[in-house]
C-alpha angles and dihedrals in degrees: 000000000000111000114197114225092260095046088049097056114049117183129323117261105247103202136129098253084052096056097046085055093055090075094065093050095255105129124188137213147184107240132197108262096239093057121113120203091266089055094053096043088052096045090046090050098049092041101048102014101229134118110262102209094193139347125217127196147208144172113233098212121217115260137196132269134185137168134183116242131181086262084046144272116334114213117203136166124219122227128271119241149160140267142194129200115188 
């Protein structure tokens, strides 16, 4: 599967340990699941046209969500997704 530049990285991940980060020139971004550090690389470099010196990544695991409601508490899960840090 052949993933274009755009479909690769996602958003950026707007936090306050990202943008902290930001200072000392290490950006993050939310990438598609099926990326592997070259993809990403590749798709960083031809959307932004820097040099990416190296990627890290981590899985986001899914974690668990409830709220109470007036038929009882719901309980639901977000979804697990990837992000790169460069």
């Amino acid at each position: 599967m052949t993933l274009q530049a755009a479909q690769v990285v996602l958003r950026p991940v707007i936090s306050e340990k990202s943008m902290d980060q930001t200072n000392r020139h290490k950006y993050t971004f939310a990438v598609a699941q099926a990326a592997n550090k070259m993809q990403i690389k590749d798709a960083v470099e031809t959307l932004f046209k820097v040099t990416v010196l190296d990627v890290n990544v981590l899985n986001a695991k899914r974690k668990e969500k409830s709220r109470n409601r007036r038929r009882g508490r719901q309980v639901g899960y977000t979804s697990p997704w990837k992000k790169a840090t460069f």
